[in-house]
C-alpha positions as CSV (number, residue, x, y, z in Angstrom):
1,X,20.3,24.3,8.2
2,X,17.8,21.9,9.6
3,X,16.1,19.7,7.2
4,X,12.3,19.1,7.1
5,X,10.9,15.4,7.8
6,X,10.2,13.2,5.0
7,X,7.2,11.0,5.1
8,X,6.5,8.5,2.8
9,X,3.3,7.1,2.0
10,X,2.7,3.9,0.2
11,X,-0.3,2.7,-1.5
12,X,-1.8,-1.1,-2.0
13,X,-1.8,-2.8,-5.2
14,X,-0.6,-6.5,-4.4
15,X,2.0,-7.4,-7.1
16,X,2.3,-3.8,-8.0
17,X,4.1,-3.2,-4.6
18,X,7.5,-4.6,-6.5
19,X,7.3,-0.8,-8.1
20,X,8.0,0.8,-4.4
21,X,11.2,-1.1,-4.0
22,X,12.3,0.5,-7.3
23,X,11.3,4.2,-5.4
24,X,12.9,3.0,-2.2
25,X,16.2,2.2,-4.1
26,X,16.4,5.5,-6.2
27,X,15.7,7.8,-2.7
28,X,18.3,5.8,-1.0
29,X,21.0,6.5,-3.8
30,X,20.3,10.1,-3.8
31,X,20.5,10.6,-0.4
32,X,16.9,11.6,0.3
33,X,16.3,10.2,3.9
34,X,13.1,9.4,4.6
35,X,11.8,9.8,8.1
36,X,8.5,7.9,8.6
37,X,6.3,6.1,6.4
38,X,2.6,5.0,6.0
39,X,1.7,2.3,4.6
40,X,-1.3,0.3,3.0
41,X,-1.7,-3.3,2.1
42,X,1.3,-4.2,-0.1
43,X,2.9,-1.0,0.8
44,X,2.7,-2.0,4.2
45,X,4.7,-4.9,3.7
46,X,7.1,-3.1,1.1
47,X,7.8,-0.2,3.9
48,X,7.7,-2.6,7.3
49,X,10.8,-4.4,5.4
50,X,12.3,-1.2,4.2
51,X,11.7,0.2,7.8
52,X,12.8,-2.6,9.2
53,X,16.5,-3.2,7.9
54,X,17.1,0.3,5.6
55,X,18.8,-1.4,3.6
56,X,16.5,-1.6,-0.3
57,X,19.0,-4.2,-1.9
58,X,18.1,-6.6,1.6
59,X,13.9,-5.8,0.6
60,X,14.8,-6.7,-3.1
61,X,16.3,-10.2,-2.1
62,X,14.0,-10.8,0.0
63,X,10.9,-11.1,-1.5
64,X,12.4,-12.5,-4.5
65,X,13.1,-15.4,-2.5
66,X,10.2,-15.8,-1.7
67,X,8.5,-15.3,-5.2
68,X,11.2,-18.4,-5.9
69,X,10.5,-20.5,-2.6
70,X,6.8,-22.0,-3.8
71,X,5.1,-20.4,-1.1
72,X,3.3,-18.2,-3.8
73,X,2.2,-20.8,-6.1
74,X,0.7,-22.7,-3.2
75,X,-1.0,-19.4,-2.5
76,X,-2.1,-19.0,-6.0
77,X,-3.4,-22.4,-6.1
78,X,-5.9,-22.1,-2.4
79,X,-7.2,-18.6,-3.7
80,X,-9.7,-20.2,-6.3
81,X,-8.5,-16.3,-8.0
82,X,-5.2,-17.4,-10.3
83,X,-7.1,-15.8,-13.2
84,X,-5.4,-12.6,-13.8
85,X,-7.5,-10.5,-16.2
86,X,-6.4,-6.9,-15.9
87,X,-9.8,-5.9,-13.8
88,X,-10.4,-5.0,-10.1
89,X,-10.7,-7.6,-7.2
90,X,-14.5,-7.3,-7.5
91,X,-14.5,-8.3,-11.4
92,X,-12.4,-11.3,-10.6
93,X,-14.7,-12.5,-7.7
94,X,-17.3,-11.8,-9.9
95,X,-15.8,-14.5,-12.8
96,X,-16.1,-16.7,-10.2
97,X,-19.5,-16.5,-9.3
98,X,-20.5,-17.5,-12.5
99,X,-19.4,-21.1,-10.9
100,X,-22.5,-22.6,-9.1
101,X,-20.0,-24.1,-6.7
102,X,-18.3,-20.5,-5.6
103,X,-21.7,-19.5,-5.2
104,X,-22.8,-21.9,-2.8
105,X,-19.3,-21.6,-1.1
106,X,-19.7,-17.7,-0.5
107,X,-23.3,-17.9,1.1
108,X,-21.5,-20.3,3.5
109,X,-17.9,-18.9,4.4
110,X,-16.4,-15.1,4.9
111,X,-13.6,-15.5,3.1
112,X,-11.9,-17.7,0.3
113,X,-8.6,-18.4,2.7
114,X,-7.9,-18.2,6.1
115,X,-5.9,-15.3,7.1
116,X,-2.6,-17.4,8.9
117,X,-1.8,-17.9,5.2
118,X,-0.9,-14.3,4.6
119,X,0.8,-14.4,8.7
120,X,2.7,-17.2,7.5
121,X,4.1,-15.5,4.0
122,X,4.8,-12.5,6.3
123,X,7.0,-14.2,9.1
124,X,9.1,-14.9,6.1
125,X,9.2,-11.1,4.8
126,X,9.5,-9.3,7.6
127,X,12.4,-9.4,10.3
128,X,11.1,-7.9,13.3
129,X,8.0,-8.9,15.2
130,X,7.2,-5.5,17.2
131,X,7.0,-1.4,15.5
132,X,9.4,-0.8,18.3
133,X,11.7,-2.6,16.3
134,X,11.7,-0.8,13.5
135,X,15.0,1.7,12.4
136,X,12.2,4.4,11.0
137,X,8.8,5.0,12.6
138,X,5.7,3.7,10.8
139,X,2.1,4.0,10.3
140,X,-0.2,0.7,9.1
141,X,-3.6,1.4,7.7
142,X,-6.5,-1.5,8.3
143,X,-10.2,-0.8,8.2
144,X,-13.2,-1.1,10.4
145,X,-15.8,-2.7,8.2
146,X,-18.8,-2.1,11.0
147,X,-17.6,1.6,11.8
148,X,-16.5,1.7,8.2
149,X,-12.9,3.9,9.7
150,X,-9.6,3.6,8.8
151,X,-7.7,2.1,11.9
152,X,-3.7,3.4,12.4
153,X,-1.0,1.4,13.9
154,X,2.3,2.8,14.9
155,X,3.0,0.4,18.0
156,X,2.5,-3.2,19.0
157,X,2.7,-6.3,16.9
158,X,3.8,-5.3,13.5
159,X,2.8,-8.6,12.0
160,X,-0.8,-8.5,13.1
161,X,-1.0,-4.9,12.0
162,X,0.3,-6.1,8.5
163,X,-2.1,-9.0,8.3
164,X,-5.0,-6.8,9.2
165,X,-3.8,-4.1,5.9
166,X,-3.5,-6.6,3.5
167,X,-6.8,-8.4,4.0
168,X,-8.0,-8.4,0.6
169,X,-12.3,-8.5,1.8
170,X,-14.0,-11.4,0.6
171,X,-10.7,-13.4,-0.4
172,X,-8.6,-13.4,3.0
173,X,-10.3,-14.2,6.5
174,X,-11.3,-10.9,8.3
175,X,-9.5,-9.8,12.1
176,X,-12.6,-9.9,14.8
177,X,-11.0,-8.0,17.5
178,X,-12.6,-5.5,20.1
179,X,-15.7,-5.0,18.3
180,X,-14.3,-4.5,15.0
181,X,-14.4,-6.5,11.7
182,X,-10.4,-5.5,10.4
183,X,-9.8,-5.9,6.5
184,X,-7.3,-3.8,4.4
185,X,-6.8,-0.6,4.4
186,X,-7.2,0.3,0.7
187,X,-10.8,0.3,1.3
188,X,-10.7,3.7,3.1
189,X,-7.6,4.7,2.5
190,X,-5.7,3.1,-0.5
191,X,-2.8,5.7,-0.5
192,X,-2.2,6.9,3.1
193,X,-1.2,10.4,2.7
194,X,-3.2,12.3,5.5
195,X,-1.9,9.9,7.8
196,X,1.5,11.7,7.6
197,X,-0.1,15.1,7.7
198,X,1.1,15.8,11.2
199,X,3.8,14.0,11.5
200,X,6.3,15.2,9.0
201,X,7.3,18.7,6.7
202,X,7.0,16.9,3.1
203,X,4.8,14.2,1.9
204,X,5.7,11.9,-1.1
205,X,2.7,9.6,-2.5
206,X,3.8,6.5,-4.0
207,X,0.5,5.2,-6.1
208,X,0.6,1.4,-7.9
209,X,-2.6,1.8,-8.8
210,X,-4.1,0.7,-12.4
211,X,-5.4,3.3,-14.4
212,X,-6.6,2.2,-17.3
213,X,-10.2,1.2,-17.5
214,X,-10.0,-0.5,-21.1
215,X,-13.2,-0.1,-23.1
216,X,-17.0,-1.1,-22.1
217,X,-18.3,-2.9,-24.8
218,X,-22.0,-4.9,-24.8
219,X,-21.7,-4.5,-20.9
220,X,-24.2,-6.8,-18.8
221,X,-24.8,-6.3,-15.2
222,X,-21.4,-7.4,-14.1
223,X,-19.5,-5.4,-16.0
224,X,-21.5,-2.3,-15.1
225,X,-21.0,-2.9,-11.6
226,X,-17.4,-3.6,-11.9
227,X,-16.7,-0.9,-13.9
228,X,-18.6,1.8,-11.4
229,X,-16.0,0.4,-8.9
230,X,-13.1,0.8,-11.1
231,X,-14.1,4.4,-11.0
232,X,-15.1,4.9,-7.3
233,X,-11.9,3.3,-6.6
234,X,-9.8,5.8,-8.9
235,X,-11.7,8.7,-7.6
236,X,-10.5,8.2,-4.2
237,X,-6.9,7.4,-4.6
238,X,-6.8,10.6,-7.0
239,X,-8.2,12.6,-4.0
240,X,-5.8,11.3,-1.8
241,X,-3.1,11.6,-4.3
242,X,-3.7,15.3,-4.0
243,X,-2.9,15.6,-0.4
244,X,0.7,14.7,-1.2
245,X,3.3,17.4,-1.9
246,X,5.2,15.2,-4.3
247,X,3.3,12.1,-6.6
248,X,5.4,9.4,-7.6
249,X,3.0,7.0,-9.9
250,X,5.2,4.4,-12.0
251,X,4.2,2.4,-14.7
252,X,2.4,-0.6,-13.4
253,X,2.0,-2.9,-16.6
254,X,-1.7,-2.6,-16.4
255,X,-0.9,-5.7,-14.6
256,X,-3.3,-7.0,-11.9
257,X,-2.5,-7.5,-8.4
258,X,-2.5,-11.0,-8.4
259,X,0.4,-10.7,-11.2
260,X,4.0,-11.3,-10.0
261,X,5.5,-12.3,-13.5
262,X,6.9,-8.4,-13.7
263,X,8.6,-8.1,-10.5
264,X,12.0,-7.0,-12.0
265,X,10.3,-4.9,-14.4
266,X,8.1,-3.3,-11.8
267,X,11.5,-2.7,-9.7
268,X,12.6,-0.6,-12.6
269,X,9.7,1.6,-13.5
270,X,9.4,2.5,-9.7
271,X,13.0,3.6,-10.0
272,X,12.3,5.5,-13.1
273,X,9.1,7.1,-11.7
274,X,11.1,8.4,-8.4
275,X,13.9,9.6,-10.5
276,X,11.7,11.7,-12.4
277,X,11.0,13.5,-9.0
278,X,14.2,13.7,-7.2
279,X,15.0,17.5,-8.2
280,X,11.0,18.3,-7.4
281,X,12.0,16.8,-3.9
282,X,15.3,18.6,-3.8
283,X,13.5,22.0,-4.6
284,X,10.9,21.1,-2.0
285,X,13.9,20.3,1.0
286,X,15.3,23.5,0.2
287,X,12.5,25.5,0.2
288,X,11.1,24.7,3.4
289,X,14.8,24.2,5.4
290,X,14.8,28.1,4.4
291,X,11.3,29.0,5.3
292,X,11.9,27.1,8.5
293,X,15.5,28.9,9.3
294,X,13.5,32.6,8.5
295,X,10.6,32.0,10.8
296,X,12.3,30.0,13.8
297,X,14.0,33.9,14.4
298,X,10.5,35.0,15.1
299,X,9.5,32.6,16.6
300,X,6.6,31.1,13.9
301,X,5.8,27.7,13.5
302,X,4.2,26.0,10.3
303,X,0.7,24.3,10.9
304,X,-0.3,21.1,9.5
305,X,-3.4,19.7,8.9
306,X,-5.3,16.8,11.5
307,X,-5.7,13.5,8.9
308,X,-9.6,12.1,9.7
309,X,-8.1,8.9,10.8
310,X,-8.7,7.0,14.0
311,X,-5.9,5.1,16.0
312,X,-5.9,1.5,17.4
């Protein structure tokens, strides 16, 4: 009995990401193979080192040497942003502002740091250089800020395409290439589920996203605006969420995704979250390696929806 194609799509959150190592980890004990992945921002990085090696202990290692190696505290220390209140990327920017000198900085510059910081963090990350490289076949989400598209990579230079996902707008130096302006793909699309939509028989959603919008007392201007984000924001990772045939959400801490303090308790909660789902992903595999032994006698075949992405 043939088995359906797995597809696994992994959503941004910075920090947060440590949770999709723990989801990695649990699929790979319980034998759930997982045939291509998409992912966004951190989980671009989480799934290009997963893809890259298949091996989740190797991923876990990893980038907990480099949480130990100082390269993050220098980070920490260039992105003016070290203040990790449990609010959105625009409410932290927005603290900022309240400094004259961040005010005068941001009419002059595009971007707090330049973008060779986050290259340079990744050549340490990830293995290979090339998606040809890769054990598993993967999508990368960025975003066109002047067509306002998502942009898909599944060939080429892996790092660039990671560099491009995880460029936080407003904090990490923008990609100008061929016309576009390239910043992270959790602007358009923060979990990327209909990128899979063609490509395989069962989607799982991985979301790290922050749910909790705390209350909104005495509010002034900035936290009105920040808070309409916070729900924008939630709106359309729920709608993508919805696309998926399996949601794996773990407990994220509320923390922020500047906020690496958690990583082995993020690890845990991802496994906790994907072992919650594992007989929901059984039931699925079953259920669709029968439909798929039926029908191939006469000769049916299962459509699949076209995701509204574009590829570059």
């Amino acid at each position: 009995m043939s088995h359906p194609k797995i597809g696994l799509a992994l959503g941004g959150g910075g920090a947060r990401g440590a949770a999709h190592i723990g989801v990695l980890q649990t699929l790979d004990a319980e034998k759930i193979k997982i045939d291509r992945i998409a992912g966004t921002s951190a989980g671009a990085i989480i799934g290009a080192m997963y893809a890259a090696t298949l091996d989740t202990k190797w991923v876990e290692n990893r980038f907990r040497a480099f949480l130990e190696s100082g390269a993050l505290e220098s980070f920490e220390k260039r992105s003016l942003l070290a203040d990790r209140s449990p609010d959105t990327l625009f409410s932290q920017v927005a603290k900022k502002v309240k400094d004259h000198y961040v005010i005068m900085m941001g009419l002059n510059r595009i971007s707090l740091l330049k973008k060779d910081k986050m290259a340079e963090a990744l050549s340490f990350l990830i293995p290979v250089n090339e998606f040809e490289s890769l054990k598993i076949p993967m999508d990368i989400v960025a975003t066109d800020l002047y067509s306002t598209e998502s942009i898909i990579y599944s060939s080429g230079d892996l790092l660039e395409a990671i560099v491009q996902s995880s460029t936080i707008p407003g904090f990490i130096e923008p990609t100008f290439k061929e016309g576009k302006m390239l910043v992270d793909g959790g602007v358009t699309l923060p979990i990327p589920v209909p990128v899979l939509a063609s490509k395989v028989g069962i989607k799982i959603a991985v979301d790290i996203s922050r749910r909790d919008l705390g209350e909104l007392k005495d509010p002034n201007m900035i936290d009105i605006m920040k808070r309409s984000e916070t729900i924008t924001s939630l709106a359309l990772k729920q709608k993508l969420a919805l696309e998926a045939d399996v949601l794996i959400r773990p407990d994220v801490l509320g923390l922020h995704w500047s906020d690496f303090d958690q990583f082995d308790k993020l690890i845990d909660n991802g496994k906790k979250a994907a072992q919650e789902k594992v007989i929901e992903i059984r039931k699925l595999i079953r259920d669709q390696s029968k439909w798929s032994k039926k029908n191939s006698k006469h000769g049916f075949k299962r459509m699949r929806n076209i995701p509204f992405t574009q590829k570059g």
